[in-house]
ChimeraX commands (.cxc) that place a marker at each C-alpha (Angstrom):
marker #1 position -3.26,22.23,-3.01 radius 0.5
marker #1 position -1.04,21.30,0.24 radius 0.5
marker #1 position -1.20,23.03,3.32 radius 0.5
marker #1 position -3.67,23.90,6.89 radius 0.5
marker #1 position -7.64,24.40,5.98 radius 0.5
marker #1 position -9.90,25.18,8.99 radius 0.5
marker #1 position -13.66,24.42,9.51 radius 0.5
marker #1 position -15.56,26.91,11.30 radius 0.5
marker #1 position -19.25,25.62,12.78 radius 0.5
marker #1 position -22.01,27.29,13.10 radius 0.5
marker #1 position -21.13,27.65,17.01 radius 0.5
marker #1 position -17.93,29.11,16.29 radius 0.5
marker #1 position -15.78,26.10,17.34 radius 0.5
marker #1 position -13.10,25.51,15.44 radius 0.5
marker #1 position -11.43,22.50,13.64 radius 0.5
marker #1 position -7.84,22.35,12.03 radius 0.5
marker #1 position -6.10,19.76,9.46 radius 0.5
marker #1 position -3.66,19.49,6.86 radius 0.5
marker #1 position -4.09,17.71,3.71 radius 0.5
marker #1 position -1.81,17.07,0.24 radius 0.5
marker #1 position -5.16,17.71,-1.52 radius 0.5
marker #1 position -7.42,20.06,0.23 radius 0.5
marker #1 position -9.81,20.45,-2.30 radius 0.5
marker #1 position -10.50,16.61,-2.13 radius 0.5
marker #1 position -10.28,16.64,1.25 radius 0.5
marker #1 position -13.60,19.44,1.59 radius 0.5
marker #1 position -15.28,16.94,-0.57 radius 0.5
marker #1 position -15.14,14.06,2.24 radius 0.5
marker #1 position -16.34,16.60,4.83 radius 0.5
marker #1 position -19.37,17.43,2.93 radius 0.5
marker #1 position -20.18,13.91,2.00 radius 0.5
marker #1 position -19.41,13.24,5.81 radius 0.5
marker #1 position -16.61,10.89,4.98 radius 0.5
marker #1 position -15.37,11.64,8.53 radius 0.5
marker #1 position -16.21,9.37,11.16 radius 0.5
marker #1 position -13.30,8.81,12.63 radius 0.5
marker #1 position -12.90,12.51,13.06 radius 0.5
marker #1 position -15.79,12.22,15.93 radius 0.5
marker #1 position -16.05,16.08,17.04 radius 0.5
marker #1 position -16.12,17.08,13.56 radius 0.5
marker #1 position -18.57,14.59,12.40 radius 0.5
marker #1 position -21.29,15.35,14.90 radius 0.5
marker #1 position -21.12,18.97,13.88 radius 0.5
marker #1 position -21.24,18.38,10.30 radius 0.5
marker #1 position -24.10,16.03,10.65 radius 0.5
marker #1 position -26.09,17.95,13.09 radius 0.5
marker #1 position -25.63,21.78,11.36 radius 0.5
marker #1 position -25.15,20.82,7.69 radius 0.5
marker #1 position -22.57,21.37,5.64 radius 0.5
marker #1 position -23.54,24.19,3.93 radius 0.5
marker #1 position -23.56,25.82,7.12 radius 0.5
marker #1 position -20.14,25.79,8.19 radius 0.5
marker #1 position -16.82,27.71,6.86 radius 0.5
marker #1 position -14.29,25.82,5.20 radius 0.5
marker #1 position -11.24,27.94,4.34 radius 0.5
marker #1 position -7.64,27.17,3.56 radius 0.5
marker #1 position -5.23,29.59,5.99 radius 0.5
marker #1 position -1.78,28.42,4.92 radius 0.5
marker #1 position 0.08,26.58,2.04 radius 0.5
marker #1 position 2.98,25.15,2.68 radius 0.5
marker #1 position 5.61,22.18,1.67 radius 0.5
marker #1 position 4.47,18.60,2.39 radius 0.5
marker #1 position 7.70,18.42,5.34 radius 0.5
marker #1 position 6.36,21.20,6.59 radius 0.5
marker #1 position 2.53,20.25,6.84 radius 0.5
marker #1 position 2.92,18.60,10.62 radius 0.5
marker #1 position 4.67,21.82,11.95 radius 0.5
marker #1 position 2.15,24.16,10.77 radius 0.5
marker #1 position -1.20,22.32,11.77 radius 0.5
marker #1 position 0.33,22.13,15.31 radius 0.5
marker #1 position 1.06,25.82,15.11 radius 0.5
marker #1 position -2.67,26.77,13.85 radius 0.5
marker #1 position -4.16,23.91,16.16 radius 0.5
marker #1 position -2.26,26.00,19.51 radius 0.5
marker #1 position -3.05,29.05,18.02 radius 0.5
marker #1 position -7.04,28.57,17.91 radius 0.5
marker #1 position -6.79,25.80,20.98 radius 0.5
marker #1 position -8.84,23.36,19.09 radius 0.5
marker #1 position -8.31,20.39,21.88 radius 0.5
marker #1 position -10.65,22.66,24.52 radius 0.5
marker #1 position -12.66,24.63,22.82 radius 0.5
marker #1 position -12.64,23.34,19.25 radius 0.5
marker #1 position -13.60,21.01,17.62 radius 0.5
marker #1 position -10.49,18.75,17.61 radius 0.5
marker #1 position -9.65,15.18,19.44 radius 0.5
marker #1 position -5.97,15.23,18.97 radius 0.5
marker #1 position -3.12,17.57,18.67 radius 0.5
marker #1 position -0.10,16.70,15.79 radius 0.5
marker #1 position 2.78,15.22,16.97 radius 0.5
marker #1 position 6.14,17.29,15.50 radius 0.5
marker #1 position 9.43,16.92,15.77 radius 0.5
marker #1 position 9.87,19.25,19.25 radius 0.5
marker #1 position 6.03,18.53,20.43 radius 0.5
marker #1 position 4.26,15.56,21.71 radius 0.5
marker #1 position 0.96,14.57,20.55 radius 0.5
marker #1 position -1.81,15.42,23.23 radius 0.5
marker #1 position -5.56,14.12,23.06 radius 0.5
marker #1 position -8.40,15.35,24.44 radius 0.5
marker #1 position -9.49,14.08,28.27 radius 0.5
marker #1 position -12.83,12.73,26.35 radius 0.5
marker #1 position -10.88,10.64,23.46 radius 0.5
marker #1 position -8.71,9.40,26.66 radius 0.5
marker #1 position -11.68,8.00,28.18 radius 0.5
marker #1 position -12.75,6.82,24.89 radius 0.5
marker #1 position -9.58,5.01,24.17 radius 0.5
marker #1 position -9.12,3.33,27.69 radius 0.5
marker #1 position -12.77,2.26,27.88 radius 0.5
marker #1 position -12.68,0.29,24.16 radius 0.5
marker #1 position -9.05,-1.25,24.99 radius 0.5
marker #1 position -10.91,-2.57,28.60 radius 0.5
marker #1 position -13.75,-3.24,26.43 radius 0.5
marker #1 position -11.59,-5.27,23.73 radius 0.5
marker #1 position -9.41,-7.12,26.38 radius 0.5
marker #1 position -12.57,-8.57,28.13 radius 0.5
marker #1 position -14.17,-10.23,24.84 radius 0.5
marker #1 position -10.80,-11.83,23.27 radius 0.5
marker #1 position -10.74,-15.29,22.87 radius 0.5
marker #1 position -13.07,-17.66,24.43 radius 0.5
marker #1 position -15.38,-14.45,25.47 radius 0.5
marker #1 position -15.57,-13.29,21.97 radius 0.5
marker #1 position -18.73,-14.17,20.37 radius 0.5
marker #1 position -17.14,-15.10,17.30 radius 0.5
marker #1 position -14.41,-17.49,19.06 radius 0.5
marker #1 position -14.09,-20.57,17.14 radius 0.5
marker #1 position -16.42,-19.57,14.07 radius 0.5
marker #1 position -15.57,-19.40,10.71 radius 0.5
marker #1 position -17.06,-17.64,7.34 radius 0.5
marker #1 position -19.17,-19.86,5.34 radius 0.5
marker #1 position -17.89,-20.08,2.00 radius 0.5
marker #1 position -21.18,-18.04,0.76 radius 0.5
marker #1 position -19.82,-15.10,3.04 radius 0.5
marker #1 position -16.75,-15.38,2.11 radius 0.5
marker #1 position -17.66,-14.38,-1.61 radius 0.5
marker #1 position -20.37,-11.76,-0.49 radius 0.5
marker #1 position -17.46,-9.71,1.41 radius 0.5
marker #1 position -15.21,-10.31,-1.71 radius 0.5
marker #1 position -17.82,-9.43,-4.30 radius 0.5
marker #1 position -18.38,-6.35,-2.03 radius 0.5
marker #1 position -15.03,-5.15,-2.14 radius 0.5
marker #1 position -14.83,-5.32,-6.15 radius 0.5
marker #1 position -14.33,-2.33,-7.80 radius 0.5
marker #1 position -13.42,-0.09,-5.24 radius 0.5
marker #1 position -10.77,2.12,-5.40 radius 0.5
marker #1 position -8.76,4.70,-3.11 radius 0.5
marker #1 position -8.75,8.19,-3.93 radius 0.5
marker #1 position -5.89,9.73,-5.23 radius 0.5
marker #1 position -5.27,11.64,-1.80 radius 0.5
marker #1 position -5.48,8.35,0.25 radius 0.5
marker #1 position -2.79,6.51,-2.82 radius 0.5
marker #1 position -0.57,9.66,-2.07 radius 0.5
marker #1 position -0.95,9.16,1.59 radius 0.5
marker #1 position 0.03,5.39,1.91 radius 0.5
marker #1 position 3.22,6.16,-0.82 radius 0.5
marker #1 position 4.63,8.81,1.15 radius 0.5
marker #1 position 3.56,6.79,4.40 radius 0.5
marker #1 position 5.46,3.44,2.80 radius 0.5
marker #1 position 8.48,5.47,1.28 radius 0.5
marker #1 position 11.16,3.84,2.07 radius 0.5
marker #1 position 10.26,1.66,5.03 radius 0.5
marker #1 position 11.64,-1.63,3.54 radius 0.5
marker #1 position 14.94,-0.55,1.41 radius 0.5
marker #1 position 17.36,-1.25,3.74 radius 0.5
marker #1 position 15.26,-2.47,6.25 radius 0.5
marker #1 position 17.08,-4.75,8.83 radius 0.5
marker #1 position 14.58,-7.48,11.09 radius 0.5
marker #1 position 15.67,-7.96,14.53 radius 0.5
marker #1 position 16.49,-11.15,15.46 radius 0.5
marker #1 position 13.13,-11.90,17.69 radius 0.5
marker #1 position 10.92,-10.53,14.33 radius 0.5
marker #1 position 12.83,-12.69,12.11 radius 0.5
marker #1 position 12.41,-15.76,15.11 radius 0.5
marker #1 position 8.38,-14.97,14.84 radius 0.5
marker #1 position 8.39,-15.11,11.31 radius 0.5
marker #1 position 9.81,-18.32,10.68 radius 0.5
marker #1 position 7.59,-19.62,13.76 radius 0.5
marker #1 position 4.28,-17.76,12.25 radius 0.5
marker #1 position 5.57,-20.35,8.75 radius 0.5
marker #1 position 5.96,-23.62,10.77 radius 0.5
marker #1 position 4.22,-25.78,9.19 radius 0.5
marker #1 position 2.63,-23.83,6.73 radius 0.5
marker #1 position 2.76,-25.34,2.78 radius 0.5
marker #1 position 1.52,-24.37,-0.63 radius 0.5
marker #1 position -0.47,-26.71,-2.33 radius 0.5
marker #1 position 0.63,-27.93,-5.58 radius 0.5
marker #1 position -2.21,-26.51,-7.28 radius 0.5
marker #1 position -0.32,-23.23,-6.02 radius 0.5
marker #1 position 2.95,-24.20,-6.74 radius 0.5
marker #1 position 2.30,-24.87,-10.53 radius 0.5
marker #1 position 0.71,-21.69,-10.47 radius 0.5
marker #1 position 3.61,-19.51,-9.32 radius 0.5
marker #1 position 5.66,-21.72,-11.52 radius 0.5
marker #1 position 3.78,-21.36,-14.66 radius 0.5
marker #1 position 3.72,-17.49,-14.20 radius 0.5
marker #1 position 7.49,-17.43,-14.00 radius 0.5
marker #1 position 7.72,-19.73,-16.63 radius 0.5
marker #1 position 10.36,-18.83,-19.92 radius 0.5
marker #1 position 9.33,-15.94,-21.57 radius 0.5
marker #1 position 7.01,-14.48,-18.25 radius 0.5
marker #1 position 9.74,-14.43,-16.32 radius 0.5
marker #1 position 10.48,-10.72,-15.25 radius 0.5
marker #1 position 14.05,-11.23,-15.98 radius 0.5
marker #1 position 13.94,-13.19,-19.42 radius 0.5
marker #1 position 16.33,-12.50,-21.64 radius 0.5
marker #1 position 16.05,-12.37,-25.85 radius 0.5
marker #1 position 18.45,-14.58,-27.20 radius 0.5
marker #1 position 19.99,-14.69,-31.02 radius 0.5
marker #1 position 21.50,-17.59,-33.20 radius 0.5
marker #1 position 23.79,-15.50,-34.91 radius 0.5
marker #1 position 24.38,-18.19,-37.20 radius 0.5
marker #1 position 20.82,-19.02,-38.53 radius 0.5
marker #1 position 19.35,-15.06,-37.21 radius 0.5
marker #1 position 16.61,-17.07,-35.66 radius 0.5
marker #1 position 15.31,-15.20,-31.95 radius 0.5
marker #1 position 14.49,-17.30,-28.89 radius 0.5
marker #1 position 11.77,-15.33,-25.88 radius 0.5
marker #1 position 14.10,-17.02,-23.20 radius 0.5
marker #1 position 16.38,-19.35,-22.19 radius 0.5
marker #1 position 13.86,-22.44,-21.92 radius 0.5
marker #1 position 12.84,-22.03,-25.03 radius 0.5
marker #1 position 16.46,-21.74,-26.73 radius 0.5
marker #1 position 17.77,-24.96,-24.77 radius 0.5
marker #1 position 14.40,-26.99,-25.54 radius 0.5
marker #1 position 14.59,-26.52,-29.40 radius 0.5
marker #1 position 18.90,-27.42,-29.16 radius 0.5
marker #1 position 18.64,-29.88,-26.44 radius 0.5
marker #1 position 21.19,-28.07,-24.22 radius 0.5
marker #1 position 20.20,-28.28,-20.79 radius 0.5
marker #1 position 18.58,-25.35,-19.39 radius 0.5
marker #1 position 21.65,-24.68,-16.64 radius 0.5
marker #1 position 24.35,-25.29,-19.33 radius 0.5
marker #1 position 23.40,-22.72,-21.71 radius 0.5
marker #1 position 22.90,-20.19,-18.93 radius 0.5
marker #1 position 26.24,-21.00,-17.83 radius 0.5
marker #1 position 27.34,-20.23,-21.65 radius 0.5
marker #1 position 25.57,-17.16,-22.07 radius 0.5
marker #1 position 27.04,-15.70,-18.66 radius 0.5
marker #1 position 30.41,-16.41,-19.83 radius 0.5
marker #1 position 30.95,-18.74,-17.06 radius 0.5
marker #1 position 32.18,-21.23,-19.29 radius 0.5
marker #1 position 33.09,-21.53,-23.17 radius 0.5
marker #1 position 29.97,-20.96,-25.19 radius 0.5
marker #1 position 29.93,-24.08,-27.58 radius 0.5
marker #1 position 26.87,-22.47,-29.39 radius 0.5
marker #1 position 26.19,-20.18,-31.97 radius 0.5
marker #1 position 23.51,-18.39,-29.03 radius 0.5
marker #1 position 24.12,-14.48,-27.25 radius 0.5
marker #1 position 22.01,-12.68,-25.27 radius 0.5
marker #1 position 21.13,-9.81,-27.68 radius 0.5
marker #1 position 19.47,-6.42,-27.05 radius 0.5
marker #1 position 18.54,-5.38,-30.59 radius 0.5
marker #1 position 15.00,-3.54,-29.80 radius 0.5
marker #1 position 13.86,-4.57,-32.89 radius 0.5
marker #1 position 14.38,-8.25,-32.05 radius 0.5
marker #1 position 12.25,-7.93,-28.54 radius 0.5
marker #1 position 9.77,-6.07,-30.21 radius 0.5
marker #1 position 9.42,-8.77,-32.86 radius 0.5
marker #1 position 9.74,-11.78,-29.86 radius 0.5
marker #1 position 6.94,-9.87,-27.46 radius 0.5
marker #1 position 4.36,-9.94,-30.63 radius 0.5
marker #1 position 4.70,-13.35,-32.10 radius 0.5
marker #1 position 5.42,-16.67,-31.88 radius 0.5
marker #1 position 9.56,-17.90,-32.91 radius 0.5
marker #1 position 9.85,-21.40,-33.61 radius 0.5
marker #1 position 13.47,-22.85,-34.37 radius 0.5
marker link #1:1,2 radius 0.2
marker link #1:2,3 radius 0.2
marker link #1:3,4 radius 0.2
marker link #1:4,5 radius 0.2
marker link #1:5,6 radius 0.2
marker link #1:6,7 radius 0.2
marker link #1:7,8 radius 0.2
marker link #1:8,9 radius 0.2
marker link #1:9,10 radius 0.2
marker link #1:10,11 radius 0.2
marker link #1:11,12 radius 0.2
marker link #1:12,13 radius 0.2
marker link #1:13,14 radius 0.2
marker link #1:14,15 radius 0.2
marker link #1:15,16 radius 0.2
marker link #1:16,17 radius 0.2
marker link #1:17,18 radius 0.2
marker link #1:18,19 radius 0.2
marker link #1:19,20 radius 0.2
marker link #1:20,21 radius 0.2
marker link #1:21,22 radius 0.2
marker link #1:22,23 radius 0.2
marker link #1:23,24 radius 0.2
marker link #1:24,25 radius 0.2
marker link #1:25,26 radius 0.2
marker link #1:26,27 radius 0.2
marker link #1:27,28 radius 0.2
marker link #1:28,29 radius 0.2
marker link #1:29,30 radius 0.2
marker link #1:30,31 radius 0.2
marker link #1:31,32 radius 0.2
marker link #1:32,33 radius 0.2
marker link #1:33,34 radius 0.2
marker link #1:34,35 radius 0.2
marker link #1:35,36 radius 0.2
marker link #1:36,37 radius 0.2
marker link #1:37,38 radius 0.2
marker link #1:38,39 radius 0.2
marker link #1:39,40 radius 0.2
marker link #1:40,41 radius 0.2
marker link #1:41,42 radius 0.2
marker link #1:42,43 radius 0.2
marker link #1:43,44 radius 0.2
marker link #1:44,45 radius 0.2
marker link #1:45,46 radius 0.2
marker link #1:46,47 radius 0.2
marker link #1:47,48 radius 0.2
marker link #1:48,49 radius 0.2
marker link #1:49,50 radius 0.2
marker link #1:50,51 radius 0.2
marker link #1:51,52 radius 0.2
marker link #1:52,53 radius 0.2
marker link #1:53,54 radius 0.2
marker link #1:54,55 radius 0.2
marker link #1:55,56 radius 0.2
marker link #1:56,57 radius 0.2
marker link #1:57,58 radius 0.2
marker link #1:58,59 radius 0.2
marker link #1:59,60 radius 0.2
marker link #1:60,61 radius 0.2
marker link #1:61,62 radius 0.2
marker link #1:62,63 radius 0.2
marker link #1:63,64 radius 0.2
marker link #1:64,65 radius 0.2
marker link #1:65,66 radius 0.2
marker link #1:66,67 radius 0.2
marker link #1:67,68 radius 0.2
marker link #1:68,69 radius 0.2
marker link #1:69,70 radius 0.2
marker link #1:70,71 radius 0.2
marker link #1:71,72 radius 0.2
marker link #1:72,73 radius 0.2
marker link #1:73,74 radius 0.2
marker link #1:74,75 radius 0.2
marker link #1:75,76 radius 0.2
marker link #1:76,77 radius 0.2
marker link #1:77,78 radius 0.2
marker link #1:78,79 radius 0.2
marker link #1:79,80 radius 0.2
marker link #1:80,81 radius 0.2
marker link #1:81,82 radius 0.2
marker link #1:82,83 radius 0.2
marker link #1:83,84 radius 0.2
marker link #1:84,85 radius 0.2
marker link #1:85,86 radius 0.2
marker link #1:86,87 radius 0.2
marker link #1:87,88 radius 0.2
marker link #1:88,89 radius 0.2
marker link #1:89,90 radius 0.2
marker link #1:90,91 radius 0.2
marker link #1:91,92 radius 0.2
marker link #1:92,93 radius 0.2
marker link #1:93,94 radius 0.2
marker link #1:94,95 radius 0.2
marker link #1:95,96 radius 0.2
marker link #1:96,97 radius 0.2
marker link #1:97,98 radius 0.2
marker link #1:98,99 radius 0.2
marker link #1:99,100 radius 0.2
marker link #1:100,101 radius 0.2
marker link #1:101,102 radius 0.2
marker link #1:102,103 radius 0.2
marker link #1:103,104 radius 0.2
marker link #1:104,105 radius 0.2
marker link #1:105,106 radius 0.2
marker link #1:106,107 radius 0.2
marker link #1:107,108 radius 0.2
marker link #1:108,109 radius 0.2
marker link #1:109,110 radius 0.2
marker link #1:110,111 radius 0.2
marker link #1:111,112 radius 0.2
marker link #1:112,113 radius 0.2
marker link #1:113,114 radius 0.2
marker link #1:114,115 radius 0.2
marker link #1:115,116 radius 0.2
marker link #1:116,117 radius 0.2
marker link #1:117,118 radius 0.2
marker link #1:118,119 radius 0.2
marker link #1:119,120 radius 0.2
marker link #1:120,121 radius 0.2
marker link #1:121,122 radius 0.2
marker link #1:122,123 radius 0.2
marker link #1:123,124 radius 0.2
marker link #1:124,125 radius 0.2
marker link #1:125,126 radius 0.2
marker link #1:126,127 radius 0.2
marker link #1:127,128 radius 0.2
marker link #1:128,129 radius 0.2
marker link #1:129,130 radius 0.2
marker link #1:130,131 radius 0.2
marker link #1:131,132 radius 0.2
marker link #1:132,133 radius 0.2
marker link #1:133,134 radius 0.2
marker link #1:134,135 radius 0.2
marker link #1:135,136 radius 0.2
marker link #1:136,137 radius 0.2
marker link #1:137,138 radius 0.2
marker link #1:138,139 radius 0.2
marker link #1:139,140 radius 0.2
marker link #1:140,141 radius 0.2
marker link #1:141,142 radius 0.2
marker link #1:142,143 radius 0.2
marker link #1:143,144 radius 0.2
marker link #1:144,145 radius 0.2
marker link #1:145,146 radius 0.2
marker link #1:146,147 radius 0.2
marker link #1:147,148 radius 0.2
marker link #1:148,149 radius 0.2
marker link #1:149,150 radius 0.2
marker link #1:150,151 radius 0.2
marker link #1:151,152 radius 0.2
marker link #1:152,153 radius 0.2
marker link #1:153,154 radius 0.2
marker link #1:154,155 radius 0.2
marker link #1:155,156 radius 0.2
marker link #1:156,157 radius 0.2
marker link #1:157,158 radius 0.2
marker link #1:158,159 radius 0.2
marker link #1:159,160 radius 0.2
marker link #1:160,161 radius 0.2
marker link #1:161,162 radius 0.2
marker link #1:162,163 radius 0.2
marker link #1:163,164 radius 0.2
marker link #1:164,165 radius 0.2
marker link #1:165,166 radius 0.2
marker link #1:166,167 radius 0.2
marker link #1:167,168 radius 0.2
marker link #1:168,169 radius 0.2
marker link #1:169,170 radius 0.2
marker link #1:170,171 radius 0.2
marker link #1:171,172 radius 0.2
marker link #1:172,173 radius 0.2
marker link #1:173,174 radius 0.2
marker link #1:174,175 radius 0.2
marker link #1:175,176 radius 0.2
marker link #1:176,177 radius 0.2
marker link #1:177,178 radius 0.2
marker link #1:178,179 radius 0.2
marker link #1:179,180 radius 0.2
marker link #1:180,181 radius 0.2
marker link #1:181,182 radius 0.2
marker link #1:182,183 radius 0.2
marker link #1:183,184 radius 0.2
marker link #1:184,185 radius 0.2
marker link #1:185,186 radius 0.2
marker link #1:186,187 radius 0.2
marker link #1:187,188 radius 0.2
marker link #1:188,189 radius 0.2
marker link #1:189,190 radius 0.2
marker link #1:190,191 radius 0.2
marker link #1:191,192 radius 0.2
marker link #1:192,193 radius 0.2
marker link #1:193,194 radius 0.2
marker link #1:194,195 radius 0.2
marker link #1:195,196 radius 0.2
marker link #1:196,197 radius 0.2
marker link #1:197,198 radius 0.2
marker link #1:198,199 radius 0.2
marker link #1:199,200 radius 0.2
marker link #1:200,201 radius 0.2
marker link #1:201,202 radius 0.2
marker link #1:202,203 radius 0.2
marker link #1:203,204 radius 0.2
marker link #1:204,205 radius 0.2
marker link #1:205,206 radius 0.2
marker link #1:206,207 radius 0.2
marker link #1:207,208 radius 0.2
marker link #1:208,209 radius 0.2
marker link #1:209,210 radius 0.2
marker link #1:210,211 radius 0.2
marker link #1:211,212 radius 0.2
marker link #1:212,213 radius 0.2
marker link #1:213,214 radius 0.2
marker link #1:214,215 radius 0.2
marker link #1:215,216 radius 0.2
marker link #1:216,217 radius 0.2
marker link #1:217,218 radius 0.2
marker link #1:218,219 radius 0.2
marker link #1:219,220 radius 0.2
marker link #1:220,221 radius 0.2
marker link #1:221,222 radius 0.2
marker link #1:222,223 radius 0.2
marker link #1:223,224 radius 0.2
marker link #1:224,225 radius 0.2
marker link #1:225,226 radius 0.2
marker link #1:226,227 radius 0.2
marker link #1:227,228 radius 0.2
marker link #1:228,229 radius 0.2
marker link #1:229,230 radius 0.2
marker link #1:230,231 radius 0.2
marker link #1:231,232 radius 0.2
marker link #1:232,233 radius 0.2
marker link #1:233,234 radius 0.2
marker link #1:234,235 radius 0.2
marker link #1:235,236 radius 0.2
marker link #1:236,237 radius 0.2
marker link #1:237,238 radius 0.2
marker link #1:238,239 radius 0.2
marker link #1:239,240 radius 0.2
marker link #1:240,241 radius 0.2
marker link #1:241,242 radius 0.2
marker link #1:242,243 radius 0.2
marker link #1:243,244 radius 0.2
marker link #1:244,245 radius 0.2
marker link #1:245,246 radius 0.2
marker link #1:246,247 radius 0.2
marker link #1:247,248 radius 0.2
marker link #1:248,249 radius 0.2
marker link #1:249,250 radius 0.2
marker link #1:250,251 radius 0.2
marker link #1:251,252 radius 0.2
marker link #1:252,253 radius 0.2
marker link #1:253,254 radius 0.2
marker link #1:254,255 radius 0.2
marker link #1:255,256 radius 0.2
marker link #1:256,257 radius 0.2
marker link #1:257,258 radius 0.2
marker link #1:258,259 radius 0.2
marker link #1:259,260 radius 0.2
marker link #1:260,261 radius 0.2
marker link #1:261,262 radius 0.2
marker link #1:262,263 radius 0.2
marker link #1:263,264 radius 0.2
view
């Protein structure tokens, strides 16, 4: 279900959201999933769950989801009285936070600007390799839910089709890659996994002569001895094809190539 839900606690303050799953989203406010959401949080946690009124008060279309919290959020005042740090942004209204979260904000950025560098604790150290596998094995097996792999599509939609750098990105991008290079372990890596038939792009090709299919173009110019380039070339139409080899499409053929092996 998409649309507004609000929490009522137990002190009658109020708390409004929006969410493209709201039944999902109850779920991480009774397993207190909500830390970042500090006023709501600290009521959960201190009154119970059980104790406070969860209710959906709108549906509505996911364009429209923004527009409506603000409206319900003004309507209740949730940034005084309630139980909310932040207003929504919309298209015609700013996004307004709390004089607490303010504070909050400005004393962790004075807070994080006084310990970078040389007066962070951590300047100059670096994971053991042991660590490094404890935080990996830690991470294994865990998954987003499918409200939070909704969130980051909608969030990504979009973003890089068509997406144009500006020149002083592009400038630290190729800076941020000075020096940088892949070892060769890595490069025969990448290259194996591209390799003939693996390749995203490969192509089934037929001897129409002998009927004989071929996974990709490596492995048709290995077993004539027709340079790899060359038979492309061919098989484009770029030049005159001087073989009995085309680029076929017969379903049956790829289905035959992608479940054994074809030897000339």
């Amino acid at each position: 279900m998409i649309g507004i839900y609000k929490i009522t606690s137990p002190t009658k303050r109020i708390y409004i959201g929006q969410s493209i799953d709201i039944n999902m989203r109850f779920k991480y406010y009774k397993y207190l999933k909500c830390k970042d959401q500090k006023k709501i949080y600290n009521s959960l946690k201190k009154y119970g769950y059980e104790n406070h009124i969860l209710e959906v008060i709108e549906e509505c279309e996911h364009s429209e989801l923004n527009n409506r919290e603000r409206y319900w959020q003004d309507f209740y005042n949730v940034l005084n009285g309630g139980l909310n740090c932040v207003l929504t942004s919309t298209e015609t209204l700013p996004c307004i936070m709390s004089e607490e979260t303010k504070q909050k904000i400005s004393k962790t950025r004075i807070e994080n600007k006084s310990s970078k560098g040389k007066n962070n604790p951590n300047y100059g150290k670096t994971h053991s390799s042991e660590t490094r596998k404890k935080i990996s094995d830690s991470q294994l097996g865990k998954k987003h839910s499918a409200e939070t792999i909704k969130k980051i599509s909608i969030g990504n939609k979009g973003k890089l089709l068509g997406s144009v750098f500006s020149e002083e990105h592009c400038r630290k991008i190729s800076e941020s890659r000075k020096g940088f290079k892949q070892s060769e372990e890595t490069k025969q890596k990448i290259s194996f996994a591209f390799k003939g038939s693996k390749h995203p792009r490969a192509k089934i090709i037929l001897d129409t002569q002998t009927g004989v299919f071929y996974h990709c173009v490596f492995e048709a110019s290995e077993a004539y001895g027709i340079k790899k380039t060359t038979l492309t070339s061919w098989l484009n139409g770029r030049y005159l094809n001087k073989s009995n080899l085309i680029y076929t499409e017969d379903t049956q053929a790829i289905l035959i190539t992608k479940n054994c092996v074809i030897t000339a």
